[in-house]
C-alpha positions in Angstrom: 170.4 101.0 79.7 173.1 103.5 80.3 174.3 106.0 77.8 175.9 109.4 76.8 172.1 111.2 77.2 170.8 109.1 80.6 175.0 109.7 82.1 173.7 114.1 81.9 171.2 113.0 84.4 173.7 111.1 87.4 172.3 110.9 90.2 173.8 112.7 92.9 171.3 114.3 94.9 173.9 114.9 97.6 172.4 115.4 101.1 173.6 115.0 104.8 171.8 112.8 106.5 172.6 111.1 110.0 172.2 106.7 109.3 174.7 105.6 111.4 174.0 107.4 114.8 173.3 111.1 115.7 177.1 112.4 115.3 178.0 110.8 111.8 177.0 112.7 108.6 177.2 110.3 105.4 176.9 111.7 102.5 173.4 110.0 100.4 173.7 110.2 96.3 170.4 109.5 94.5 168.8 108.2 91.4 170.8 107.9 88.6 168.1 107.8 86.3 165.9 111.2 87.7 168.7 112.9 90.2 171.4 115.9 89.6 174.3 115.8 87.8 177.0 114.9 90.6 178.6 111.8 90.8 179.8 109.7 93.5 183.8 110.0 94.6 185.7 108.2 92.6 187.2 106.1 95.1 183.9 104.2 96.0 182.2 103.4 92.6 180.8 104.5 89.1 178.0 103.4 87.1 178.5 101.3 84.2 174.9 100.6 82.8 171.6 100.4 84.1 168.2 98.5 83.2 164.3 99.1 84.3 163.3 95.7 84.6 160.0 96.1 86.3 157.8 99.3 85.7 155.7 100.7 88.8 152.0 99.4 89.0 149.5 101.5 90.2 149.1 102.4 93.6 152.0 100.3 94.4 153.2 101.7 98.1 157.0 100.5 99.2 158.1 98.2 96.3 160.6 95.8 97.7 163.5 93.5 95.6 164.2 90.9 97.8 166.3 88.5 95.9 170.1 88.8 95.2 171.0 89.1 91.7 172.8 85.7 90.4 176.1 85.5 87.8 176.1 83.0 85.3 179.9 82.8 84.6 179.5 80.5 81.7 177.2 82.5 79.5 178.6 85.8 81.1 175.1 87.3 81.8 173.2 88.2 85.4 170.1 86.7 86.5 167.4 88.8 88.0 164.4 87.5 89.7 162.0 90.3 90.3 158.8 91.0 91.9 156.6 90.6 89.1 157.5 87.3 89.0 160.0 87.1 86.1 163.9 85.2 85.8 166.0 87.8 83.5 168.8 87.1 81.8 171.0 90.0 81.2 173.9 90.5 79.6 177.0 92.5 79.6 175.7 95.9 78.8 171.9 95.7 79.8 170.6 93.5 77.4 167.8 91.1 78.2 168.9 87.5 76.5 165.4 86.0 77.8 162.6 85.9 80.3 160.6 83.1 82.4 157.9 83.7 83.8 157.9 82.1 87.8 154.4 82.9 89.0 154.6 85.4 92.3 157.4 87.7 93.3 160.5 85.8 94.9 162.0 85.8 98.5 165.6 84.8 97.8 167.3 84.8 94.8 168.6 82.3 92.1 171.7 80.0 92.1 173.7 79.5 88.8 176.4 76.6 88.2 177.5 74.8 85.1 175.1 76.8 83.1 172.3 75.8 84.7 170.0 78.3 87.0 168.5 77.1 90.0 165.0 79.5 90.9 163.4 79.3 94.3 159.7 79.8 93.7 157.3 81.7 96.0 154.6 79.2 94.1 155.9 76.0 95.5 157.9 75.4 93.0 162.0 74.8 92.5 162.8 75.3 88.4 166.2 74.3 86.8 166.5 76.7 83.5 168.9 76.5 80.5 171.5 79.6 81.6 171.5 80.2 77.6 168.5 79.8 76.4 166.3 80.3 79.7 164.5 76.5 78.9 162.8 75.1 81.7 165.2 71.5 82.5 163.4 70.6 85.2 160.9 71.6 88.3 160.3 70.3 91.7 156.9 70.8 93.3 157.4 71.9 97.0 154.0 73.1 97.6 155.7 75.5 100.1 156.5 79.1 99.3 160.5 78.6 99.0 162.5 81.2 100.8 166.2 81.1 100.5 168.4 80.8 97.3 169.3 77.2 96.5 172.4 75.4 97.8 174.4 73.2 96.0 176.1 70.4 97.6 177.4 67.7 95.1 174.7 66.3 93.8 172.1 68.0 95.8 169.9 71.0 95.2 169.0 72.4 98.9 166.1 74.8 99.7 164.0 76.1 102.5 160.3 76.9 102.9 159.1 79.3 104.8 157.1 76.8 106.1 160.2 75.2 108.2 161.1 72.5 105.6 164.5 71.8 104.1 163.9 70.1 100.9 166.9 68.1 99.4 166.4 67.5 95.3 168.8 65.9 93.0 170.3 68.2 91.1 170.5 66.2 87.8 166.2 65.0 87.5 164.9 67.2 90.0 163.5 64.5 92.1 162.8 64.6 95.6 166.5 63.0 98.2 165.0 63.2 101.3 163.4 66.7 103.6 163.7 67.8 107.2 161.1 69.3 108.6 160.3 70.6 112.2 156.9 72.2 113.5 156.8 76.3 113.8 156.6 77.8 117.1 153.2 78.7 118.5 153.9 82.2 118.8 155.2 85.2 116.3 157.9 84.8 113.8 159.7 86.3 111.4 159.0 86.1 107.8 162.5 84.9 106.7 164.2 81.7 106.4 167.2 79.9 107.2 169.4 79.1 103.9 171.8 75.8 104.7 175.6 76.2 105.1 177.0 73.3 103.9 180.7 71.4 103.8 181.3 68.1 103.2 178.6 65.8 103.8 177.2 68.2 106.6 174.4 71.0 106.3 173.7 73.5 109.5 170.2 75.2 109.0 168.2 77.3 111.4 164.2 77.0 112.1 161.6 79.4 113.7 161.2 77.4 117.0 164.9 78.9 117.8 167.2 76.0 116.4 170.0 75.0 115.1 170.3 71.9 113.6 173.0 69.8 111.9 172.1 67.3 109.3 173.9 64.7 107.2 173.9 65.1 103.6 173.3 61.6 103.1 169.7 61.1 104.2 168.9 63.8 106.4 169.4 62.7 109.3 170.1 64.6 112.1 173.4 65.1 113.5 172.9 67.2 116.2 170.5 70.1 117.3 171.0 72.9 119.5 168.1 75.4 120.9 169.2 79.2 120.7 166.4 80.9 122.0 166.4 82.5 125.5 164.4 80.7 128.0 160.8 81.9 128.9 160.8 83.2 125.3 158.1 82.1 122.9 157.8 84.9 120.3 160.7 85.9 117.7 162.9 83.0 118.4 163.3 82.6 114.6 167.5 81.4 113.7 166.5 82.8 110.0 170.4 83.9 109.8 172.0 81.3 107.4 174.8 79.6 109.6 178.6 80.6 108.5 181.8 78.2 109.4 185.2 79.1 109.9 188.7 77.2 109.7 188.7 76.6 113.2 185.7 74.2 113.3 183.4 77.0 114.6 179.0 77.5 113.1 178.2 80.9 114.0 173.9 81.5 114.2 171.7 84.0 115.6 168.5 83.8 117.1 166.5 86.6 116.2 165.4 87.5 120.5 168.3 84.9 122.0 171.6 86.5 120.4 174.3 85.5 118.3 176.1 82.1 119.0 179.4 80.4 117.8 179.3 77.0 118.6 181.5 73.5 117.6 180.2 72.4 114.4 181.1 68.9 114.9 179.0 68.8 118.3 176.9 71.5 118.7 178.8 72.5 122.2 178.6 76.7 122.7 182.0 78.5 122.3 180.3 81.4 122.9 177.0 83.5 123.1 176.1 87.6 122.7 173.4 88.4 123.8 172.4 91.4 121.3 169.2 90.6 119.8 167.6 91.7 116.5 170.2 90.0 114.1 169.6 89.2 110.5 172.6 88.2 108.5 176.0 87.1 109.4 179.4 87.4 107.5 182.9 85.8 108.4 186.6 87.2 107.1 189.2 87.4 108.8 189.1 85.8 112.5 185.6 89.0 112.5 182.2 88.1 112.7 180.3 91.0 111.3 176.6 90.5 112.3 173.7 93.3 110.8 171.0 93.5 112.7 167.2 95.5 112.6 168.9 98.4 114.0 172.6 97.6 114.1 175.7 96.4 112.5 178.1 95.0 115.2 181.9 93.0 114.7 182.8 90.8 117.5 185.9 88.9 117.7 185.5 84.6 116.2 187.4 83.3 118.7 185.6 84.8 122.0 183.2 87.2 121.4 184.4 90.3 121.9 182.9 93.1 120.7 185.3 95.2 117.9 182.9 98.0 117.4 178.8 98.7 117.0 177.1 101.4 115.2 173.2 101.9 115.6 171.3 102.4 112.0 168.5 104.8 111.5 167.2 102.8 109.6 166.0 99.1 108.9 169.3 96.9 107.6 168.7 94.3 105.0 170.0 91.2 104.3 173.3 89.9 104.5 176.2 92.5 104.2 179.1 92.1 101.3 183.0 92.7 101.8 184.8 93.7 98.7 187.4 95.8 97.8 188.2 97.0 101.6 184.0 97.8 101.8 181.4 96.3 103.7 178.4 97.4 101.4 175.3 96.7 103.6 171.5 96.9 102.0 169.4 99.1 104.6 166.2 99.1 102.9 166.7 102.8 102.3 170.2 102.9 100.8 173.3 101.0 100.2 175.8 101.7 102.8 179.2 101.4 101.9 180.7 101.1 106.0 184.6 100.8 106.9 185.0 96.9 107.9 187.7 98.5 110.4 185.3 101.0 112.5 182.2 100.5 111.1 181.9 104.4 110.0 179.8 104.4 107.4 181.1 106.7 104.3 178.6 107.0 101.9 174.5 105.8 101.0 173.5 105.5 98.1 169.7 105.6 97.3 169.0 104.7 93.6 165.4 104.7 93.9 162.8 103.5 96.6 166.1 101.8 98.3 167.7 98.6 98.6 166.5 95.3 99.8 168.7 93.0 98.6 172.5 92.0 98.7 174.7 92.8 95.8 176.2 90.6 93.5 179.7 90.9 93.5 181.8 89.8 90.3 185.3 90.7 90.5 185.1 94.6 90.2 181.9 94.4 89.4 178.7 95.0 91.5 175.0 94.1 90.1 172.5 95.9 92.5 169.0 95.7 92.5 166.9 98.4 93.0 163.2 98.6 95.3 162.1 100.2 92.5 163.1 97.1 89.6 166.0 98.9 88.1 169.1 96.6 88.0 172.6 99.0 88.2 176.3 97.5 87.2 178.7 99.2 89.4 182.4 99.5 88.5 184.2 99.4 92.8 187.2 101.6 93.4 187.5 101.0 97.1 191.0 99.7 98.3 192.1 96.3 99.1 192.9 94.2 102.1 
């Protein structure tokens, strides 16, 4: 937890390093917890508190934190789901309120509503915990490794497997509504999966063989489906990016090897296609379509494509970026980046430890990251607005 001794040892750690292209130096602060003490600028962020919540086992090489930490509004704390396989509750200065114990490490992180916190389990299982007291309400036994972070939609509990299965489970027993399910490719895929955009009674969710697919809330049944991968392509066809609407009635997806697509939501008809492959994670705002890739973070234009501006990344992106406070703050594996939405310039990275996997948890002015190396920061954002 952070206080007046641990604040002597801010991080800083200030280095010039080229991430975003050969010509761009950004400025990389380190671990708060072992580094120098210089502090980030002001005008970006400060640390408020800090908590080890995993220690390193032996031996362990490139420790990753994959799931996005949760807010549970009611009870005021975070929720942490960490590679040891543990659900933390934390509370507003680093506290731990209670643990549970999930089984294996976690692909995607928790979602919190009404006090209750859904957990997507890499054992198959789907838990519903008391957000006070961390009792276990419920569980739903997949038997698939679950891989996204549970969608609500009314009275629904969606989730994917990474076995290409959308399980639908009713949010108040934790029974089993209906499932989709399509066969994986033959060939390669990526090891992600597809979380389900939702909005009214409809749910767009991607698959590995390369589609898109619209279902009805009601039963499951399908809508309409739309195949994104290039043709003659049978490797890496993966639509792993969760879908993202707009007011205008446009889905944007990506296939992993076909491109990025914007397409009717009502019928599945392409608007339009990019062909840039590689493409994790979307993110909407605006009438922009900001779209991180292995190697990239692009911003095309919603209503036709265009291209605004790409930067190449030196190294691996993560998942899906996050725009507050005039920032897009983008996990690279490596470092946070915190980029300028308006050129994509990157202007700082900040490398607390082993690097960052997973997206920030934004809460107001608040920012709960999760480190590679298990130690969860609350940072206080002082970018500008608009």
């Amino acid at each position: 937890m952070w206080t007046a001794s641990r604040w002597k040892r801010w991080a800083g750690g200030l280095a010039a390093a080229g991430l975003l292209g050969a010509c761009t130096t950004v400025p990389v602060y380190g671990n708060p917890v072992t580094s120098a003490p210089v502090q980030p600028p002001h005008h970006f962020f400060s640390v408020d508190w800090w908590k080890q919540l995993v220690s390193p086992t032996l031996l362990e090489y490139a420790p990753r934190e994959q799931a996005q930490p949760a807010y549970d509004a009611k009870n005021e704390r975070v929720i942490a789901l960490t590679r040891d396989g543990y659900v933390r509750s934390i509370g507003a200065e680093g506290q731990e309120a209670w643990n549970f114990r999930a089984g294996n490490r976690f692909y995607a992180g928790a979602t919190v509503a009404e006090g209750i916190v859904y957990v997507p389990g890499t054992d198959g299982v789907l838990y519903a915990l008391d957000g006070k007291t961390g009792e276990l309400k419920w569980k739903y036994a997949a038997g698939e490794a679950l891989a996204t972070a549970p969608v609500l939609a009314g009275d629904l509990v969606l989730v994917a497997s990474q076995s290409d299965t959308l399980f639908a489970v009713k949010r108040a027993t934790g029974e089993l509504a209906w499932l989709y399910r399509r066969d994986p490719p033959a060939g390669f895929t990526i090891h992600r999966a597809s979380a389900p955009a939702v909005r009214e009674q409809t749910a767009w969710v991607g698959f590995s063989d390369g589609t898109l697919v619209s279902l009805d809330l009601t039963d499951g049944s399908v809508r309409w489906e739309r195949l994104l991968a290039p043709s003659g392509v049978a490797q890496f066809v993966d639509v792993d990016t969760q879908p993202v609407l707009d007011e205008s009635g446009h889905v944007y997806a990506a296939s992993y090897a076909g491109g990025l697509y914007a397409l009717d939501a009502e019928t599945g008809d392409v608007v339009w296609n990019s062909v840039a492959q590689g493409i994790t994670s979307l993110l909407v705002h605006a009438g922009v379509v900001v779209a991180t890739g292995d190697d990239r973070l692009d911003a095309y234009m919603a209503d036709g494509g265009r291209l605004i501006w790409s930067q190449t990344l030196q190294e691996r992106a993560g998942m899906e970026p996050v725009l507050v406070k005039g920032m897009l703050l983008v996990p690279a594996q490596r470092s946070l980046l915190f980029v300028d939405p308006r050129t994509g310039q990157s202007r700082l990275a900040w490398n607390p430890g082993e690097g960052i996997s997973a997206p920030p948890r934004v809460v107001g002015t608040k920012a709960y990251v999760l480190s590679n190396n298990g130690y969860l920061y609350a940072l206080r954002l002082d970018g500008r607005s608009g």
